[in-house]
N, CA, C and O atoms as a printed pandas DataFrame, in Angstrom:
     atom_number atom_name residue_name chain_id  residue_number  x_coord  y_coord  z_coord
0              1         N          UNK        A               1    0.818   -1.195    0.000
1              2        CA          UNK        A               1    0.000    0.000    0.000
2              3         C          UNK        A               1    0.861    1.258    0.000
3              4         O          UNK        A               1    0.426    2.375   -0.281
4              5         N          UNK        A               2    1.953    1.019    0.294
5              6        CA          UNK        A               2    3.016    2.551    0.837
6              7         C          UNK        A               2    3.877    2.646   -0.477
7              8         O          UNK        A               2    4.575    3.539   -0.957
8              9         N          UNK        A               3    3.534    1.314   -0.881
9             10        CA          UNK        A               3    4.353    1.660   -2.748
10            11         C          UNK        A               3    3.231    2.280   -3.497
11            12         O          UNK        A               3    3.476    2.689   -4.632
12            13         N          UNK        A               4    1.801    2.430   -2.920
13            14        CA          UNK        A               4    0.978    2.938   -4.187
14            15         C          UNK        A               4    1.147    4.501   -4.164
15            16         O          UNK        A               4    1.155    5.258   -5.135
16            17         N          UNK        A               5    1.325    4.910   -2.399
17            18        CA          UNK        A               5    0.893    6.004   -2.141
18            19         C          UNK        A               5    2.446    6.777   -2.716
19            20         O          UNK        A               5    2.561    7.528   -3.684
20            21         N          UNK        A               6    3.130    6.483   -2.122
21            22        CA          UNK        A               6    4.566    6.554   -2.952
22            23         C          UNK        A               6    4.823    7.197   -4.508
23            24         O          UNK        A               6    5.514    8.187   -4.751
24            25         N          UNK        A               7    4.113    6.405   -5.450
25            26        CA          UNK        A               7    3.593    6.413   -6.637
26            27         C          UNK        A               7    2.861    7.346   -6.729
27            28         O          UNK        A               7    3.107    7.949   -7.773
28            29         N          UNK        A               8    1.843    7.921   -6.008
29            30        CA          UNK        A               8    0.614    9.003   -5.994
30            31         C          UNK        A               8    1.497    9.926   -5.576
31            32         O          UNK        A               8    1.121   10.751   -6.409
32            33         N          UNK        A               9    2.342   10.493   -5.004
33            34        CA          UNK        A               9    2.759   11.138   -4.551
34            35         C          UNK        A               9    3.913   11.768   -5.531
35            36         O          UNK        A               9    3.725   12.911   -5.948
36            37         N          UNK        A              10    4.873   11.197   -5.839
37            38        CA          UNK        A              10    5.623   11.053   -7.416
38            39         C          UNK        A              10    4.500   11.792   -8.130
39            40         O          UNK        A              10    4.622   12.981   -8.425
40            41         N          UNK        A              11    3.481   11.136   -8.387
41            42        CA          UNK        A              11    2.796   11.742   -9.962
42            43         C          UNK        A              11    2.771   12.933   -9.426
43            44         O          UNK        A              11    3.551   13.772   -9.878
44            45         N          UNK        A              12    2.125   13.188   -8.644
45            46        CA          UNK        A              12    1.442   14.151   -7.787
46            47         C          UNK        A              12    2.166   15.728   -7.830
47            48         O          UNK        A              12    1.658   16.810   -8.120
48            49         N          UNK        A              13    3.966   15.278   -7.297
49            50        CA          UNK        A              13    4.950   16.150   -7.488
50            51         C          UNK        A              13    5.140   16.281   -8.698
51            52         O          UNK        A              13    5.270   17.475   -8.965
52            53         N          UNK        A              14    5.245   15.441   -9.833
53            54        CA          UNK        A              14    5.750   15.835  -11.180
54            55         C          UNK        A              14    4.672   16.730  -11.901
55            56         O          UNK        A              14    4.929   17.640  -12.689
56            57         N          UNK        A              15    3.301   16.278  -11.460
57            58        CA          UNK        A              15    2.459   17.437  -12.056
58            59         C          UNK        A              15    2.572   18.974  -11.329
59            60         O          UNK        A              15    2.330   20.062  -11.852
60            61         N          UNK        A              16    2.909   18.758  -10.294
61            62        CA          UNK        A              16    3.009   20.118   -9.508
62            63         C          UNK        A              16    4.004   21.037  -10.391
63            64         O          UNK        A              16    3.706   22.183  -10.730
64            65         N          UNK        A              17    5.429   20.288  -10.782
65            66        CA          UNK        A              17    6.566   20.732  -11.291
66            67         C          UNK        A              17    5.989   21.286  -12.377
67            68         O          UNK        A              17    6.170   22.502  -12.436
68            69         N          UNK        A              18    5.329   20.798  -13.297
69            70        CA          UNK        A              18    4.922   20.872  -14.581
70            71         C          UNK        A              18    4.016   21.950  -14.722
71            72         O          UNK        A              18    3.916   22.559  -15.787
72            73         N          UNK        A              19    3.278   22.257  -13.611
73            74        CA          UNK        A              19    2.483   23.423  -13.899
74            75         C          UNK        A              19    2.564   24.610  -13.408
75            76         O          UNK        A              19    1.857   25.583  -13.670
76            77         N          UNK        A              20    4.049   24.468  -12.187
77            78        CA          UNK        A              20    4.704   25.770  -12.140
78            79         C          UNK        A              20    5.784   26.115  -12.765
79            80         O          UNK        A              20    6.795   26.158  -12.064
80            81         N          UNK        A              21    5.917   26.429  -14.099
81            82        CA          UNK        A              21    6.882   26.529  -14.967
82            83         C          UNK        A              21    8.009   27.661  -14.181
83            84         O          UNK        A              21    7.771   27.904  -12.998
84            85         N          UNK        A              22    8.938   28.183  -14.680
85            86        CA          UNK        A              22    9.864   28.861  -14.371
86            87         C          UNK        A              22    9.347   30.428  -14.139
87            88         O          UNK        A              22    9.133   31.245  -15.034
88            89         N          UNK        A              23    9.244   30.575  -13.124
89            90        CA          UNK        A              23    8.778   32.222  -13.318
90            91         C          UNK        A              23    7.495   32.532  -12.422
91            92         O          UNK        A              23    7.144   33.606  -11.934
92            93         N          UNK        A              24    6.991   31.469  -12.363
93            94        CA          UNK        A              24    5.448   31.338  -11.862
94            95         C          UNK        A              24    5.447   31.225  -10.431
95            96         O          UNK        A              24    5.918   30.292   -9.782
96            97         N          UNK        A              25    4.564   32.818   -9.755
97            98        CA          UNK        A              25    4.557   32.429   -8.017
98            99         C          UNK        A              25    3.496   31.733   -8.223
99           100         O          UNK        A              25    2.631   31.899   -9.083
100          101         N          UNK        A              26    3.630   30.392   -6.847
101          102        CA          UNK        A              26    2.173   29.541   -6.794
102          103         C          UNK        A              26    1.764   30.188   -5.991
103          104         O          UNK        A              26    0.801   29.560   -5.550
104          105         N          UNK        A              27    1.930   31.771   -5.072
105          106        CA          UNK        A              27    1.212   32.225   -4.368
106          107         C          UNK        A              27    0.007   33.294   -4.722
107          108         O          UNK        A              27   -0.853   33.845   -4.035
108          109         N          UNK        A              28    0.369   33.325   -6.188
109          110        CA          UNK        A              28   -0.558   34.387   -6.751
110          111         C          UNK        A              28   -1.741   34.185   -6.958
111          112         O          UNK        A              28   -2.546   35.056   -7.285
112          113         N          UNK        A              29   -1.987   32.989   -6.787
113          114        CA          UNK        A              29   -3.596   32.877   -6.488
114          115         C          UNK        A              29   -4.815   32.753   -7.726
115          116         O          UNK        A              29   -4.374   32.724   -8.875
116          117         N          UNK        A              30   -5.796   32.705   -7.612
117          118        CA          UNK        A              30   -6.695   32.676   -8.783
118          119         C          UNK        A              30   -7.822   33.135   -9.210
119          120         O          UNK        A              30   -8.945   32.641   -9.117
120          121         N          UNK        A              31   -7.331   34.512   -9.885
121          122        CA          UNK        A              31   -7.579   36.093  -10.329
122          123         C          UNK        A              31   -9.570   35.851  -10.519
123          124         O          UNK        A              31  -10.353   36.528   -9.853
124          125         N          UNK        A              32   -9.929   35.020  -11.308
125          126        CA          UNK        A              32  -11.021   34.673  -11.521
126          127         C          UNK        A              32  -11.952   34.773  -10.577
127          128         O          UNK        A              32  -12.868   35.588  -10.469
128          129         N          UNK        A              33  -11.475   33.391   -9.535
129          130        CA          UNK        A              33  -11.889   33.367   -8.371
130          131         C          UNK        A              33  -12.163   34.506   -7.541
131          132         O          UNK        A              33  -13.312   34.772   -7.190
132          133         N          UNK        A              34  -10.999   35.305   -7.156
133          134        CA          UNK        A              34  -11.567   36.239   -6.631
134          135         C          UNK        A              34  -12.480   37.301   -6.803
135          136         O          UNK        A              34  -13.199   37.815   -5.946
136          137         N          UNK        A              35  -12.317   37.726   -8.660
137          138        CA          UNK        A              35  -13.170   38.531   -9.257
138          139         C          UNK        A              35  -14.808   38.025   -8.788
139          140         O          UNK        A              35  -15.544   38.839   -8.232
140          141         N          UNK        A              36  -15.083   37.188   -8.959
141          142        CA          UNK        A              36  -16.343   36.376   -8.624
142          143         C          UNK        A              36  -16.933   36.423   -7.118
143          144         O          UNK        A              36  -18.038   36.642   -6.622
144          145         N          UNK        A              37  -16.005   36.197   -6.776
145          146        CA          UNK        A              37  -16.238   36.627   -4.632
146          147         C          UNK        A              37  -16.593   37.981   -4.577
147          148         O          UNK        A              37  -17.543   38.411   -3.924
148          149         N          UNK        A              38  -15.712   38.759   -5.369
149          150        CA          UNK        A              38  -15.963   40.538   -4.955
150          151         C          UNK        A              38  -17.082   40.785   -5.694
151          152         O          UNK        A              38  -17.778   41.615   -5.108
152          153         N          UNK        A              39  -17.578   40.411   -6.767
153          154        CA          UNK        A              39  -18.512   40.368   -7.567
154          155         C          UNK        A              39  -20.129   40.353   -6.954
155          156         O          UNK        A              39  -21.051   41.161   -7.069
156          157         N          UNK        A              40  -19.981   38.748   -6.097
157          158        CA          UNK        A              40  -20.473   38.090   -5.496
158          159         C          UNK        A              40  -21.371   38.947   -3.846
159          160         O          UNK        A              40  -22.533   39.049   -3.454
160          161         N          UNK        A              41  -20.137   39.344   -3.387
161          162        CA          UNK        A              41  -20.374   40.027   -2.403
162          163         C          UNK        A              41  -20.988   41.409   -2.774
163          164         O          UNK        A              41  -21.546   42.167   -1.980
164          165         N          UNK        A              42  -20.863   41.546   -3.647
165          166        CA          UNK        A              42  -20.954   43.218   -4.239
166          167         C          UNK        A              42  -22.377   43.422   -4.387
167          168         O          UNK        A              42  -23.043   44.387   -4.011
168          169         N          UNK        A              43  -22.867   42.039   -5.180
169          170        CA          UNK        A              43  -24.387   41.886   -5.490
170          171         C          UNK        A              43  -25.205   41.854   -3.819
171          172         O          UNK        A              43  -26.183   42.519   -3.479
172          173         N          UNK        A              44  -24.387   40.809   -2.952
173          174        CA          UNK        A              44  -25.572   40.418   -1.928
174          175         C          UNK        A              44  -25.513   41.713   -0.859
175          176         O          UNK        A              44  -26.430   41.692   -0.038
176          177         N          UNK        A              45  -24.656   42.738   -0.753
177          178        CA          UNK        A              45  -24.806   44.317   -0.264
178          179         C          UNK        A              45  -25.929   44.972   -0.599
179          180         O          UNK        A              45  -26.848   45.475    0.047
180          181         N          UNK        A              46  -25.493   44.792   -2.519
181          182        CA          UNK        A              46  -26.960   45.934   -3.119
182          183         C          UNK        A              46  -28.061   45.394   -2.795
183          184         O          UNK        A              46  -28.854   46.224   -2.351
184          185         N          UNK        A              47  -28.524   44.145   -2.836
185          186        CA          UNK        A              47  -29.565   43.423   -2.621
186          187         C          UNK        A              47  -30.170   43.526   -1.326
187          188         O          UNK        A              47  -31.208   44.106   -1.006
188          189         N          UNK        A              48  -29.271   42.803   -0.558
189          190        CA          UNK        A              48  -29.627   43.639    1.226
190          191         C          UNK        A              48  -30.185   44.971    1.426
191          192         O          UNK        A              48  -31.228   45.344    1.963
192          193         N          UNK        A              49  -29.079   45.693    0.769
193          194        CA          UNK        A              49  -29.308   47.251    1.047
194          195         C          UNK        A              49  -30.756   47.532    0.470
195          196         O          UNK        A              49  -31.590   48.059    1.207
196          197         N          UNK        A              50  -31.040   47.221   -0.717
197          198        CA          UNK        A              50  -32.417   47.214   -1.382
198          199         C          UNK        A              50  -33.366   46.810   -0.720
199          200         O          UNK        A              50  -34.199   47.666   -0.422
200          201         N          UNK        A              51  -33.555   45.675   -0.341
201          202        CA          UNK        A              51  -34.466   45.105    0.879
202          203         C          UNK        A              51  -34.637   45.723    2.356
203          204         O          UNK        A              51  -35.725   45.878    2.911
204          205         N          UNK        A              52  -33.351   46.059    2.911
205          206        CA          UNK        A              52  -33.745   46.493    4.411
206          207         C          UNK        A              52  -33.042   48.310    4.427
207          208         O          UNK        A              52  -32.667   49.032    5.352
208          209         N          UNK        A              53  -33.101   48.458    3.310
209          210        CA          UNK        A              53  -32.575   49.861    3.462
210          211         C          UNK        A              53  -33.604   50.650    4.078
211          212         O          UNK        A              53  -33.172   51.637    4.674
212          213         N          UNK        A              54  -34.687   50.507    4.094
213          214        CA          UNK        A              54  -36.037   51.713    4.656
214          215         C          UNK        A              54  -35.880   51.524    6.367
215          216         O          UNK        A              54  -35.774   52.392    7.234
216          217         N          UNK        A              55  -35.908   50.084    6.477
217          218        CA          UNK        A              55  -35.835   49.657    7.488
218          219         C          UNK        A              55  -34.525   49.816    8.993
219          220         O          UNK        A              55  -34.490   49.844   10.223
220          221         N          UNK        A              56  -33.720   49.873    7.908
221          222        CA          UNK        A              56  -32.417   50.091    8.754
222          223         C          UNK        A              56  -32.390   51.721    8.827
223          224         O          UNK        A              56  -32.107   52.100    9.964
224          225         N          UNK        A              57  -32.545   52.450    8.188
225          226        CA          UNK        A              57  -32.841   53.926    7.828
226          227         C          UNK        A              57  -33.635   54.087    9.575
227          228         O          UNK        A              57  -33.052   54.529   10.565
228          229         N          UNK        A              58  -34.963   53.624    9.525
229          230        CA          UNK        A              58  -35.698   54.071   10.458
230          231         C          UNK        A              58  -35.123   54.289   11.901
231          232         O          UNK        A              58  -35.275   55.101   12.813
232          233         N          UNK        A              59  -34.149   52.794   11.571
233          234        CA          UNK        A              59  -34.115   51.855   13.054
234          235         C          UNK        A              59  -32.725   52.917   13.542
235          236         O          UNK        A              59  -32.515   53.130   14.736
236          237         N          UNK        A              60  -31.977   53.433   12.605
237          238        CA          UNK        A              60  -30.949   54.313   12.638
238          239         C          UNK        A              60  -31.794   55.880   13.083
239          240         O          UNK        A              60  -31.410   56.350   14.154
240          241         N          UNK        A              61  -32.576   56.452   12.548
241          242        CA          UNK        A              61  -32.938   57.566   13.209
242          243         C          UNK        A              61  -33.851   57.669   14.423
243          244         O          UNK        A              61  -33.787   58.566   15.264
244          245         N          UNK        A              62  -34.848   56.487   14.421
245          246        CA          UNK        A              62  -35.253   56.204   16.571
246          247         C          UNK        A              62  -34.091   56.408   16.961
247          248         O          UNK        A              62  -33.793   57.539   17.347
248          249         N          UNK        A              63  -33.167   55.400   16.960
249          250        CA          UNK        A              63  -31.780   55.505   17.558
250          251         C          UNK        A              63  -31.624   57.097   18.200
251          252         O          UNK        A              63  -31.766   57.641   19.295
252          253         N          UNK        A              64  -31.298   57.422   17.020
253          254        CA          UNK        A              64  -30.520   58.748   16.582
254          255         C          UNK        A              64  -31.570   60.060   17.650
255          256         O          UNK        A              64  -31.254   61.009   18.367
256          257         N          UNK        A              65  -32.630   59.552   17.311
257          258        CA          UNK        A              65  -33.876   60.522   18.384
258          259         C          UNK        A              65  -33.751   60.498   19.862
259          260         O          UNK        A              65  -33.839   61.408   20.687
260          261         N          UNK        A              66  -33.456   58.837   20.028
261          262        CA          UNK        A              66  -33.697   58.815   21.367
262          263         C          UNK        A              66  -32.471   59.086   21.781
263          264         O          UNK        A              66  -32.398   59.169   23.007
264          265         N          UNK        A              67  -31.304   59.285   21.104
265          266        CA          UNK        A              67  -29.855   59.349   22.300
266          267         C          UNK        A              67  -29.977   61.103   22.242
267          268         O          UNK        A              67  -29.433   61.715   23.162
268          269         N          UNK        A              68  -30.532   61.715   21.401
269          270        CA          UNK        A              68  -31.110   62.953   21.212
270          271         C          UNK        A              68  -31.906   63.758   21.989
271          272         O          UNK        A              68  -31.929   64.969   22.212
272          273         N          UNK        A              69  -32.614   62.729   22.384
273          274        CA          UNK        A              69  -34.001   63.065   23.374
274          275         C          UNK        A              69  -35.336   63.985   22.254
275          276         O          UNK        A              69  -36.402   64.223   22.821
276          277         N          UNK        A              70  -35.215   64.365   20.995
277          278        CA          UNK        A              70  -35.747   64.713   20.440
278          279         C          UNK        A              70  -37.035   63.752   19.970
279          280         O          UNK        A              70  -37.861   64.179   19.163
């Protein structure tokens, strides 16, 4: 079994080698991916904000009255 994993491990490294060619940080990450998260997040703000914006508005000026006393 420790010769298979052995073997998996070999391939495993030689593909690693192979797809960080010369030049290439593997820390740079994957540009796509993140575009899509910020994207992502960007939408479920406006959306929120769209939905509870009246609401949060209100709940912000009671607030705002009562530390006011107005």
């Amino acid at each position: 079994m420790s010769y298979v994993l052995d073997r998996l491990r070999n391939a495993a490294a030689v593909v690693r080698r192979a797809a960080l060619r010369e030049g290439d940080d593997p820390e740079r990450g994957d540009v796509p991916g993140w575009v899509l998260v910020t994207l992502m997040t960007a939408g479920l703000v406006v959306t929120l904000w769209a939905i509870a914006g009246p609401a949060l508005s209100n709940v912000f000026n009671t607030a705002i009255q009562r530390v006011l006393g107005t």
